[in-house]
C-alpha positions as CSV (number, residue, x, y, z in Angstrom):
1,X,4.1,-106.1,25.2
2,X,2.4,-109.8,25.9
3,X,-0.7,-109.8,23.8
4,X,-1.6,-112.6,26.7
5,X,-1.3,-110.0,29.3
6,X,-3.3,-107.3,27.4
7,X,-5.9,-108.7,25.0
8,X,-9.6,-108.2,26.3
9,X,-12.8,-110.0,25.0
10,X,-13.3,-109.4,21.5
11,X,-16.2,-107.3,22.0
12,X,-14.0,-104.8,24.2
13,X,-11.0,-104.7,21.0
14,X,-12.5,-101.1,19.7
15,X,-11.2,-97.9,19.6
16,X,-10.2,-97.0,23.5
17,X,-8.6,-100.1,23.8
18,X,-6.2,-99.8,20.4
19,X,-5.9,-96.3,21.3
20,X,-4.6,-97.2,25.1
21,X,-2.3,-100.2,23.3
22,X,-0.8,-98.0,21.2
23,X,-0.2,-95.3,23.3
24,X,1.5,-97.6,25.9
25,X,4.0,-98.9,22.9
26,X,4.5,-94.8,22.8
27,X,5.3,-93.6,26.0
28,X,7.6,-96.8,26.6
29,X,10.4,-94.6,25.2
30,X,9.0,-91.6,26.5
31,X,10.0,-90.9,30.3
32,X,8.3,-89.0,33.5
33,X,10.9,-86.7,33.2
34,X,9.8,-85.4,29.3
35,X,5.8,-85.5,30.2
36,X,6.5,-83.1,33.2
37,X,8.5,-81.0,30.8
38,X,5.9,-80.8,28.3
39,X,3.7,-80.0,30.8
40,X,4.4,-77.7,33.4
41,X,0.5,-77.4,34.6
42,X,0.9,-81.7,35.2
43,X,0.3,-81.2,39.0
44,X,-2.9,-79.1,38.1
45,X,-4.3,-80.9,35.4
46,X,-3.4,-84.9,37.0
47,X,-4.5,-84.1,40.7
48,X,-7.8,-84.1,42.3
49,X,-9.1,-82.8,45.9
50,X,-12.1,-84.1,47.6
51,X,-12.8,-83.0,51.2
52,X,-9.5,-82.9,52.8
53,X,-7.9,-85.6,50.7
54,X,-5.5,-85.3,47.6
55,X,-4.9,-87.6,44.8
56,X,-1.4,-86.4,43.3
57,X,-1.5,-88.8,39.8
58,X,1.0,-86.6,38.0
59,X,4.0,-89.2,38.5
60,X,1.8,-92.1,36.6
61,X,3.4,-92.6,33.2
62,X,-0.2,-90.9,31.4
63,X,-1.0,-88.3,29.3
64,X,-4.5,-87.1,28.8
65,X,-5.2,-88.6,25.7
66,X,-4.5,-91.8,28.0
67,X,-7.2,-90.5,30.7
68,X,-9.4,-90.0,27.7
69,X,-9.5,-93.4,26.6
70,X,-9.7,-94.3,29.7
71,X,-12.3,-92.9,31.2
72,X,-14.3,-94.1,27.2
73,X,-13.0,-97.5,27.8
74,X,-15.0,-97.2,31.4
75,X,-18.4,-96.0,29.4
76,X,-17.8,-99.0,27.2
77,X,-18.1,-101.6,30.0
78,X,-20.9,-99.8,31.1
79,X,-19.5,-98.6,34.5
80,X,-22.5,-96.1,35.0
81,X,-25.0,-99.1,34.9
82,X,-23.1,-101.3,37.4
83,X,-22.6,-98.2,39.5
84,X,-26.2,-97.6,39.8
85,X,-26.6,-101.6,40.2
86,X,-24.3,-101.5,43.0
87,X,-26.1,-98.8,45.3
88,X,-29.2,-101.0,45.0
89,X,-30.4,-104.2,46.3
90,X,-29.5,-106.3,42.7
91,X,-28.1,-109.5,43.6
92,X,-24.7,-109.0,40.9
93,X,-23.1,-111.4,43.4
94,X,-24.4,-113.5,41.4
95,X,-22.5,-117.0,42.2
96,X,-24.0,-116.7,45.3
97,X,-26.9,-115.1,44.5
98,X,-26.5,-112.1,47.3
99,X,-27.0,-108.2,46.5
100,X,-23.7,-106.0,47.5
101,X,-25.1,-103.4,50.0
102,X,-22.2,-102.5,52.2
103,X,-22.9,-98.6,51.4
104,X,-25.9,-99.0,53.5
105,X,-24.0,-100.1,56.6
106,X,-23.3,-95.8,56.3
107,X,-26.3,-94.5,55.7
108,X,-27.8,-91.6,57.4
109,X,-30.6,-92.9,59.9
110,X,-33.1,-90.5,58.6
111,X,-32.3,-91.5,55.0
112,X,-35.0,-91.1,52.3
113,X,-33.8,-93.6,49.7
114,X,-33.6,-97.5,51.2
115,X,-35.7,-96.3,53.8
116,X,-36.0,-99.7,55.4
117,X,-32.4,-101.4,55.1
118,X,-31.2,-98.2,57.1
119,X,-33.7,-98.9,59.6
120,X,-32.3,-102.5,60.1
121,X,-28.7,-101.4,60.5
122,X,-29.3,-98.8,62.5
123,X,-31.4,-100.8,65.1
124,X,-27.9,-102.6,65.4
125,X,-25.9,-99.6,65.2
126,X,-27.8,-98.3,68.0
127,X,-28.0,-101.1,70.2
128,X,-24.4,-101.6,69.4
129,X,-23.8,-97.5,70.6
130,X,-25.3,-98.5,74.0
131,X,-23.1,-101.5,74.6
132,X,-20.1,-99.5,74.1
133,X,-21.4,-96.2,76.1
134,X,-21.9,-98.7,79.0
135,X,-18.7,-100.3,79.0
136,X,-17.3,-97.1,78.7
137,X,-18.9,-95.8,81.6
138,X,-18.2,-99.0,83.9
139,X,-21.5,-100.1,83.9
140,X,-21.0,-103.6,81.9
141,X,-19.7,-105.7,84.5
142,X,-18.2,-109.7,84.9
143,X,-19.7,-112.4,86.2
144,X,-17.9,-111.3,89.2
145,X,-19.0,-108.2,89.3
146,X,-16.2,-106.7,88.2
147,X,-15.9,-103.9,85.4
148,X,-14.8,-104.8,82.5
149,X,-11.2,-103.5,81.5
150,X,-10.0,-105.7,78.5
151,X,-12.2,-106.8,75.8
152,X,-10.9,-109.7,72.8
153,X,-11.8,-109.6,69.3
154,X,-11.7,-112.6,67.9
155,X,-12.3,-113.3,64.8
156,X,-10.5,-113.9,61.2
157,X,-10.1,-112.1,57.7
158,X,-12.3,-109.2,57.3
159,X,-13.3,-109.8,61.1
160,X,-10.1,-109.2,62.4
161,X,-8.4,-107.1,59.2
162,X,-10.7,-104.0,59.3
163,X,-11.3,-103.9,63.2
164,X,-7.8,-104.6,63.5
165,X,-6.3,-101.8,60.7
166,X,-8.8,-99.1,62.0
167,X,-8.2,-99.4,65.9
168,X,-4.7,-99.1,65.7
169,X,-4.4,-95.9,62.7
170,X,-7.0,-94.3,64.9
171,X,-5.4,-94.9,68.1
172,X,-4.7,-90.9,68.8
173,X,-8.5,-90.3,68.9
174,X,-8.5,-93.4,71.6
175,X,-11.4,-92.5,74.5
176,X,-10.6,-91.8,77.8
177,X,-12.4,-94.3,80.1
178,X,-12.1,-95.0,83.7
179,X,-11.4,-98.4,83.7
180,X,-8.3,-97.8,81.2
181,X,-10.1,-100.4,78.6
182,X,-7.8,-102.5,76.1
183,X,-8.8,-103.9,72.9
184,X,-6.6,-107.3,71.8
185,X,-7.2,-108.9,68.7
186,X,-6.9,-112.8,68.1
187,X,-6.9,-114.5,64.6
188,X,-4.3,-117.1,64.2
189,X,-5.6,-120.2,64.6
190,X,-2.5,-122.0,66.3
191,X,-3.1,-120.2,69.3
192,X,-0.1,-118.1,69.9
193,X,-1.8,-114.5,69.9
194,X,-4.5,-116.1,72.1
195,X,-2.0,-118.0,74.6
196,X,0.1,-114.5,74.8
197,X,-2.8,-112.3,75.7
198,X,-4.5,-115.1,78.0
199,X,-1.0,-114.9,80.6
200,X,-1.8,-110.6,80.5
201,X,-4.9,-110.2,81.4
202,X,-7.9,-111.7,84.2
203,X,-10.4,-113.7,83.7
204,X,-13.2,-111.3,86.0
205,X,-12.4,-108.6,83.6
206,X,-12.5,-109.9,80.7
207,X,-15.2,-109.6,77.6
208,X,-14.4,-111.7,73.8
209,X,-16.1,-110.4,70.9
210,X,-16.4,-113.9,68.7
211,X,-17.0,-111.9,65.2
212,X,-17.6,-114.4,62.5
213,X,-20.5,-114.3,59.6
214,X,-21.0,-117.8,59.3
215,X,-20.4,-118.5,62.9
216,X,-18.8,-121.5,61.3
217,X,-15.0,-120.4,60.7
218,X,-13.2,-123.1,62.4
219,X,-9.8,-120.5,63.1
220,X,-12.2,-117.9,65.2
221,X,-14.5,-121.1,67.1
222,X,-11.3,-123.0,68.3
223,X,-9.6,-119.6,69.8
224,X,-13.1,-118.9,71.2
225,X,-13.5,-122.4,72.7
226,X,-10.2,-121.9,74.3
227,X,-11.4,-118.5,75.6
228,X,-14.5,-120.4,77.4
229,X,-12.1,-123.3,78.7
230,X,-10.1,-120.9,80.3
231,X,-12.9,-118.6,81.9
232,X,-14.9,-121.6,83.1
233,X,-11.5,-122.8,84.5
234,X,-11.3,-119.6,86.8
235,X,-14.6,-118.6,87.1
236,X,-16.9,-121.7,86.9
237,X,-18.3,-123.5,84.2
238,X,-22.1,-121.9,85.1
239,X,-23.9,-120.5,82.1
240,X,-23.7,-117.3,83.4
241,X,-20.4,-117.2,82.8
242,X,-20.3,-117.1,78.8
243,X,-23.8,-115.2,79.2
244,X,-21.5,-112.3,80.9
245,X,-18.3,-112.9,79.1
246,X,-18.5,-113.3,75.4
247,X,-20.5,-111.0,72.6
248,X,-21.1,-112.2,69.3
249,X,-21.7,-110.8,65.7
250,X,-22.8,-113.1,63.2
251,X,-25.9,-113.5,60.2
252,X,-26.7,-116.5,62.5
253,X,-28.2,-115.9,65.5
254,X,-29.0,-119.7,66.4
255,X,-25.7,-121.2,66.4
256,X,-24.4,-117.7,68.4
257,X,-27.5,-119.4,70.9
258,X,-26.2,-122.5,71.1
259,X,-22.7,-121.7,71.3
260,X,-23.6,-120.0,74.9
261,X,-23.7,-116.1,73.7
262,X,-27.2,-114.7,75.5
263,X,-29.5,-113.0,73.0
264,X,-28.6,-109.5,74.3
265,X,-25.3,-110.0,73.7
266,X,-25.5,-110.6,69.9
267,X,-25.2,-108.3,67.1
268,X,-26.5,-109.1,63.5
269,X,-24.7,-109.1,60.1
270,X,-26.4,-109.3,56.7
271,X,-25.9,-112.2,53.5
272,X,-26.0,-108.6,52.1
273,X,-22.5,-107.8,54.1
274,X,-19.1,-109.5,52.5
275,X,-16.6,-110.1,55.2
276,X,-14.2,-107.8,53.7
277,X,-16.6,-104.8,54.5
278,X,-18.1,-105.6,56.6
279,X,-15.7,-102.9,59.6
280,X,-18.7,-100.7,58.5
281,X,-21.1,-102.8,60.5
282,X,-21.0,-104.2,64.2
283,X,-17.7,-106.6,63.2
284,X,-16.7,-102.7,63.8
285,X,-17.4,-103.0,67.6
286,X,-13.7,-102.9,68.7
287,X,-13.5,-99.7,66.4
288,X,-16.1,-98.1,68.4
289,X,-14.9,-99.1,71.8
290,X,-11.8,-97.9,70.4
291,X,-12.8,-93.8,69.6
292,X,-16.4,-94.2,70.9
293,X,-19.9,-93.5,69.4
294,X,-19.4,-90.2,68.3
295,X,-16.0,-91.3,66.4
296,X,-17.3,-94.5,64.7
297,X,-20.4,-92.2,63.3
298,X,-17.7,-89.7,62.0
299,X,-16.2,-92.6,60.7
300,X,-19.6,-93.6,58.7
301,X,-19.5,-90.3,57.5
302,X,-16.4,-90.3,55.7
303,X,-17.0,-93.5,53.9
304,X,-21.1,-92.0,52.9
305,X,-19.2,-88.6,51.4
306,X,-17.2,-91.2,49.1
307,X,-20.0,-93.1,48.7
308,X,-22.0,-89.9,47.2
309,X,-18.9,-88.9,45.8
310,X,-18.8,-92.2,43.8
311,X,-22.2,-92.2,42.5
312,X,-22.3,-88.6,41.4
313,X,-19.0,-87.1,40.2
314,X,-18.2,-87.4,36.9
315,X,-15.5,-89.9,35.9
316,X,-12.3,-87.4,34.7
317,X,-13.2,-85.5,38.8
318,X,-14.4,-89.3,40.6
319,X,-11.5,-90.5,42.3
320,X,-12.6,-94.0,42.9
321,X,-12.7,-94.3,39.4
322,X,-9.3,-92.8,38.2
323,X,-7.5,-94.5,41.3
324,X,-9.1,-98.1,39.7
325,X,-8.2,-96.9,35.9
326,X,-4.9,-96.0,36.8
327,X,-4.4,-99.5,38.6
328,X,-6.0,-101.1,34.9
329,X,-3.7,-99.0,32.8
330,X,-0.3,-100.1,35.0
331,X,-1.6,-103.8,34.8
332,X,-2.9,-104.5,31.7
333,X,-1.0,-101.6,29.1
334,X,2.2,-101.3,30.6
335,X,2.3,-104.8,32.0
336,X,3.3,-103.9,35.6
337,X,2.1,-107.2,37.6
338,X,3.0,-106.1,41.3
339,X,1.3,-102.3,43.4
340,X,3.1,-101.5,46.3
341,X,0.8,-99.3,49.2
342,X,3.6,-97.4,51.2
343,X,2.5,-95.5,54.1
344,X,4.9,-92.6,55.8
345,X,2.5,-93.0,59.3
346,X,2.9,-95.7,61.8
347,X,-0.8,-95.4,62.7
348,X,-1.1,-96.8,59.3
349,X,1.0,-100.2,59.7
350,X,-1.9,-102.4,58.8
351,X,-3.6,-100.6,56.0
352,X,-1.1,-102.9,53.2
353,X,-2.4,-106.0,55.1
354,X,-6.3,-104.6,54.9
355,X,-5.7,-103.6,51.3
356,X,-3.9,-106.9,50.5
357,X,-7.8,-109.2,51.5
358,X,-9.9,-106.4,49.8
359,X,-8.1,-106.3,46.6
360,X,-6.9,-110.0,46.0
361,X,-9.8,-112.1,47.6
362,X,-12.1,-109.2,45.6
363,X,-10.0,-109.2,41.7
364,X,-8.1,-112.6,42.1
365,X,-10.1,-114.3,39.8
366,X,-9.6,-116.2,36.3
367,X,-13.9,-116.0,35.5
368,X,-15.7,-113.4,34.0
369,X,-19.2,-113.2,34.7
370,X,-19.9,-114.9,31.5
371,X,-18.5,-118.1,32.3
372,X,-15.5,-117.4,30.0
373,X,-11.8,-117.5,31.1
374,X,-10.2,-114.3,31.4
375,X,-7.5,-113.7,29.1
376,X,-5.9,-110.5,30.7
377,X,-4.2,-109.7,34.2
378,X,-6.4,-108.6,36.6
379,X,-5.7,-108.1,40.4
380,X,-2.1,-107.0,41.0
381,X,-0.2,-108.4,43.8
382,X,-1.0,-105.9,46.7
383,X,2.3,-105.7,49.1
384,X,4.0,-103.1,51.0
385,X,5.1,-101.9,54.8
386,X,5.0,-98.2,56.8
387,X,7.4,-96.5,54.0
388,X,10.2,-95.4,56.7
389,X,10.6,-99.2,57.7
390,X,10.1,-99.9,53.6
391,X,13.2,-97.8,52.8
392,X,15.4,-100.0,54.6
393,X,14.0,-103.3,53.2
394,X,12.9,-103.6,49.8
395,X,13.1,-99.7,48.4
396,X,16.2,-101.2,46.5
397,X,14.2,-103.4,44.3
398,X,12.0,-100.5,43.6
399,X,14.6,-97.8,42.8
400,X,17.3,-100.4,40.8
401,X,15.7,-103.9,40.6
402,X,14.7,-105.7,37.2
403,X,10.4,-105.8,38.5
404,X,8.4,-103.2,37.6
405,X,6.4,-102.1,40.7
406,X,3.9,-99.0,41.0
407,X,3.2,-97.4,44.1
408,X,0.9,-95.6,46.6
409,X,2.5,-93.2,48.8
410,X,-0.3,-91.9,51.6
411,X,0.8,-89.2,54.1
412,X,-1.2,-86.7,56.8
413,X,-0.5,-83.2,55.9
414,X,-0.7,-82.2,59.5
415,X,0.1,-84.5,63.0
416,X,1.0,-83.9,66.5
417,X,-0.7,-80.3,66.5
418,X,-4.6,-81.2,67.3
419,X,-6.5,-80.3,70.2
420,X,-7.0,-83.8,71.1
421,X,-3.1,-84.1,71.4
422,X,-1.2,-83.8,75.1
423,X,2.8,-83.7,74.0
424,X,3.8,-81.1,76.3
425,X,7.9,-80.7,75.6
426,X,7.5,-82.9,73.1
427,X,5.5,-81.4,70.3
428,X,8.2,-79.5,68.7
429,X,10.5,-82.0,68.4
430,X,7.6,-84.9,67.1
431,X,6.3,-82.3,64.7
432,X,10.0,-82.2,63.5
433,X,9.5,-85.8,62.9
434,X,6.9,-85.9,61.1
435,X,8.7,-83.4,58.5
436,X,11.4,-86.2,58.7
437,X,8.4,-88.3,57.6
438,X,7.1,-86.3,54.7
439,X,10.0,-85.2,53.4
440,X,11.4,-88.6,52.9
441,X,8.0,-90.0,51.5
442,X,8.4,-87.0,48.8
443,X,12.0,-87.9,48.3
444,X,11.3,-91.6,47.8
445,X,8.3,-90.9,44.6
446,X,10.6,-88.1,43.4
447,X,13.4,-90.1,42.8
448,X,11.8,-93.2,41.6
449,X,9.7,-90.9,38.8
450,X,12.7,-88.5,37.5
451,X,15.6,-90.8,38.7
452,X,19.1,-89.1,37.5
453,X,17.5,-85.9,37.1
454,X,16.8,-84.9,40.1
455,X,20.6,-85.1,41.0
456,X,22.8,-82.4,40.3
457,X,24.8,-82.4,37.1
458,X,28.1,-82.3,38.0
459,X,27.3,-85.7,40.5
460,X,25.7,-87.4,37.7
461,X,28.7,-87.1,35.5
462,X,30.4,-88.7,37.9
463,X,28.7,-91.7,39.2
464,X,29.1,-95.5,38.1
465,X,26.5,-97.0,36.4
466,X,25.8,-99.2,40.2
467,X,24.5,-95.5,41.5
468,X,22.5,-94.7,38.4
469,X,18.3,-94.2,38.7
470,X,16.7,-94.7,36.0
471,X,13.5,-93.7,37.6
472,X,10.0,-93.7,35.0
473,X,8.8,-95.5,37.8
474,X,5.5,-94.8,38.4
475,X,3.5,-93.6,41.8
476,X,0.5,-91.7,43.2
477,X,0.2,-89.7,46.1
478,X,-2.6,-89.6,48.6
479,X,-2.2,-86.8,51.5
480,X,-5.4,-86.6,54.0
481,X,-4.7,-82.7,56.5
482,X,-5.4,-85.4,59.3
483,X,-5.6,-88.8,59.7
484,X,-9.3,-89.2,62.0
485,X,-12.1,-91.0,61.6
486,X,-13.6,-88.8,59.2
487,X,-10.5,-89.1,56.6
488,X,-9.4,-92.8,57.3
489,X,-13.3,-93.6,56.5
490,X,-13.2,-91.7,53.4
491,X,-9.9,-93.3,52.4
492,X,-10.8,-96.7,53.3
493,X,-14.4,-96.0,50.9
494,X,-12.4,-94.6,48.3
495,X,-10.4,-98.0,48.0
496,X,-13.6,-100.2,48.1
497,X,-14.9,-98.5,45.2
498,X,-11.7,-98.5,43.2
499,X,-12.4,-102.3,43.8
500,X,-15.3,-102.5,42.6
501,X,-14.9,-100.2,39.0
502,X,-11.5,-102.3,38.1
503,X,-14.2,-105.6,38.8
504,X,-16.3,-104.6,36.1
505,X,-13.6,-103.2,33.6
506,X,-12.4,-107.3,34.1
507,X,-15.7,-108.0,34.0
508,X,-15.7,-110.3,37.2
509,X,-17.3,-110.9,40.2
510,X,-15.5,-109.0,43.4
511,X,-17.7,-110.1,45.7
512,X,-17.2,-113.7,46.2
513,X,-14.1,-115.8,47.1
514,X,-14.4,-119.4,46.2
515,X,-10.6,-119.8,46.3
516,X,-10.3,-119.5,50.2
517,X,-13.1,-122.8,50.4
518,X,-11.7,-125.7,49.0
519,X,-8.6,-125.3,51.1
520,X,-10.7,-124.9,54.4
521,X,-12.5,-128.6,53.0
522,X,-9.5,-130.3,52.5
523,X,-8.1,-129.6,55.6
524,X,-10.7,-131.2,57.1
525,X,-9.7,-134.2,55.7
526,X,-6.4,-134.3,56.8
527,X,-7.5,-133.0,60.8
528,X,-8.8,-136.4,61.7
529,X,-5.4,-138.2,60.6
530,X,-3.9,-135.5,63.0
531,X,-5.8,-135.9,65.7
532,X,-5.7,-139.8,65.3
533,X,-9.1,-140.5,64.8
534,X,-8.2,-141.7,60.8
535,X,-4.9,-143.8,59.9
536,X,-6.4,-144.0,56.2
537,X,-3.3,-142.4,54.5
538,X,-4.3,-144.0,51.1
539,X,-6.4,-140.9,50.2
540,X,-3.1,-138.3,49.7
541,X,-0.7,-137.7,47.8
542,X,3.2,-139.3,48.2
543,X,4.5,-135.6,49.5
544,X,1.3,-134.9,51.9
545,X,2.1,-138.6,53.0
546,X,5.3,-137.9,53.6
547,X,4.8,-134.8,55.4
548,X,2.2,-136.4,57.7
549,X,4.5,-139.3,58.6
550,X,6.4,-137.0,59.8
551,X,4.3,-134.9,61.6
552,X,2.8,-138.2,63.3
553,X,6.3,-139.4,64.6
554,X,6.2,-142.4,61.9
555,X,8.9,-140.9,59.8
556,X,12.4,-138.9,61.2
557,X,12.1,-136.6,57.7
């Protein structure tokens, strides 16, 4: 193994990390197959239940002498400290000097502990509750007077991400309103989501959330300027008209004032608040107009049981924890760089994409919070796709391909069978389906951990080595009874917190994301040479020259 890839600070080279070094030199000729055999309690002893969910860890390549060291290598970063510095109002964001409080966007109202910051979100909460109980009811009406029946989010990464992820895996729980309300969601900054939604809906019935903390973001301010243009086209350019059409949820309210949006109409974020989870908080608007009040406070709910969960359980029964250790041990000891997130639900289609800004704008850093260059991998690459539509794409990389690639499989135990669900005929046969669903999702982590041996004898005696499985390929399993709000909050917590324990085992900062600036400033540079207000080309580089010629009709490529 790489000594580049696994070699921590000097003062973390003691005895859990020589222990975890060696033992991952052991098990490399040691497969799945032999731990299950020595073992035939695994399930029992490398599972863990917490309120409907289940973490099945049996088919990671550890033993519990790896846990062990594990959970002391943990200790020995100190992850109980920075626990208890997380769930209070430190500022360990320390580059831009901001304490990490999205737990409180889930507080009980009538907490005792942070007595004041709950009072603050939940005076936003609450007006935020009555905004979507009057839509809902056909009360919150257009310029026109009309009732609004299709409602625009638009706003970019965590603004669109979370809101985005949530409404659609919660879709089944969807509330019935009389005016038939649809959410749409805008993010790309080329205008093609906005232009295709624009030509299906009307103007009089019509209400954009512009969701954006800095209410800076240049991809969420040119879709919404395009929004007004085209409302004020149909309906008059009058004040009124953005006063009546457009919400807004930002930390600054003045520049949501200028921009048009009427005080009333705008919902405060916290410096407190990252982007990334920020869903929690009133960026969650289209997740509430989605499943309603009462859903969105079930959803709190789920993420504050984790969040309790987190900051109580001991490490060898805190799932957080062993989901982010896990992630550390398949990174750093057995040098596995990529972590596929397979999902056997289609509600769940963009859970990867969600997962994919929370880990890697969180861990994708080279800086420890000394100053010092890391000398270890930290965040894996985070890919994946619904696992049904996987199987047929990329499951052949996993099962026989030369990268090593661990895995999440997440499945509902039950579906189609709630009182909330209206199938009629159809039940029996979609429940069917869903055991389609399951059984392949076992199928797939089965095979890829045990390979060969899970095929009968007398076929594996006579395959060619091109239909050989090696398998030791390793996977965890996360089954929720029901995907609601409840469980998808829970699961969505549990994830954030795995985040945050691998970030202090690296010893970085997850909570910042100075990679995604520079880019944003240097395009700004090159927009006026677009838009032909610059013909300075003297400034870039021969291949951005190059490019640019062509894009400004001087060059035929």
């Amino acid at each position: 193994m790489s000594d580049q890839i696994t070699r921590f600070p000097k003062e973390a080279i003691n005895t859990p990390y020589n222990h975890l070094k060696k033992r991952a030199d052991e098990l490399a000729s040691i497969h799945l197959t032999d731990l299950f055999q020595q073992d035939h309690q695994r399930f029992d002893h490398f599972s863990l239940a917490l309120e409907g969910l289940t973490l099945d860890y049996s088919k990671q390549r550890v033993d519990q002498s790896v846990m062990d060291q594990l959970m002391a290598f943990a200790r020995q970063q100190k992850l109980d400290v920075w626990i208890k510095k997380l769930f209070s109002d430190e500022k360990i964001n320390y580059t831009e000097q901001r304490a990490v409080m999205h737990w409180a966007l889930r507080l009980p109202k009538n907490t005792v502990a942070h007595t004041a910051v709950a009072t603050q979100v939940h005076e936003q909460l609450e007006r935020m509750y009555k905004l979507v109980d009057k839509i809902h009811a056909g009360q919150y009406r257009g310029v026109t007077g009309e009732v609004i029946q299709d409602v625009v989010n638009i706003g970019v990464g965590g603004s669109d991400l979370g809101p985005l992820m949530v409404s659609h895996a919660l879709s089944d729980f969807k509330v019935n309103t009389k005016n038939a309300l649809k959410m749409h969601f805008v993010s790309t900054m080329d205008g093609t989501q906005l232009s295709d939604i624009l030509h299906q809906i009307r103007p009089e019935t019509t209400l954009f959330i512009v969701s954006s903390k800095s209410f800076g973001t240049i991809d969420t301010l040119s879709n919404a300027q395009t929004a007004r243009l085209w409302l004020q086209k149909a309906l008059g350019d009058d004040d009124k008209v953005v006063k009546s059409h457009f919400v807004g949820v930002s930390t600054k309210p003045e520049k949501m004032t200028a921009w048009g949006i009427a005080p009333h109409c705008q919902f405060k974020l916290w410096d407190w608040v990252g982007g990334r989870y920020s869903l929690w908080s009133c960026i969650g608007l289209p997740i509430a107009l989605t499943i309603g009040v009462e859903g969105f406070k079930s959803f709190l709910s789920g993420a504050y049981a984790v969040d309790q969960h987190f900051q109580n359980a001991p490490f060898e029964q805190n799932m957080p924890v062993i989901l982010a250790l896990l992630g550390v041990w398949n990174t750093n000891f057995l040098s596995i760089p990529t972590h596929a997130v397979l999902p056997y639900d289609g509600r769940l289609k963009y859970f990867t994409s969600y997962l994919q800004q929370l880990e890697m704008e969180s861990n994708g850093k080279t800086i420890q919070r000394d100053g010092k260059k890391i000398k270890q991998n930290t965040c894996p690459i985070i890919w994946g796709e619904v696992g049904p539509n996987a199987q047929h794409a990329f499951y052949q990389l996993l099962h026989q391909g030369t990268h090593s690639v661990s895995c999440d499989f997440i499945a509902p135990v039950q579906r189609y069978n709630a009182k909330q669900f209206t199938y009629a005929d159809n039940a029996e046969a979609l429940v069917t389906q869903h055991h389609l669903a399951l059984s392949n999702c076992l199928a797939q982590a089965r095979l890829l951990a045990f390979g060969n041996d899970v095929l009968a004898k007398d076929e594996m005696d006579h395959l060619p080595d091109y239909q050989q499985y090696e398998g030791n390929r390793p996977s965890s399993t996360m089954l929720m009874n029901e995907l609601n709000p409840y469980s998808l909050g829970m699961m969505i917590a549990l994830y954030e917190h795995k985040v945050f324990v691998q970030s202090v085992i690296w010893n970085i900062n997850a909570f910042d994301q100075w990679g995604v600036e520079k880019g944003k400033e240097i395009a700004n540079q090159l927009l006026p040479v677009l838009n032909g207000d610059s013909t300075d080309l003297s400034q870039f580089d021969a291949s951005t020259r190059g490019l640019l010629e062509i894009l400004l009709g001087k060059s035929h490529g």
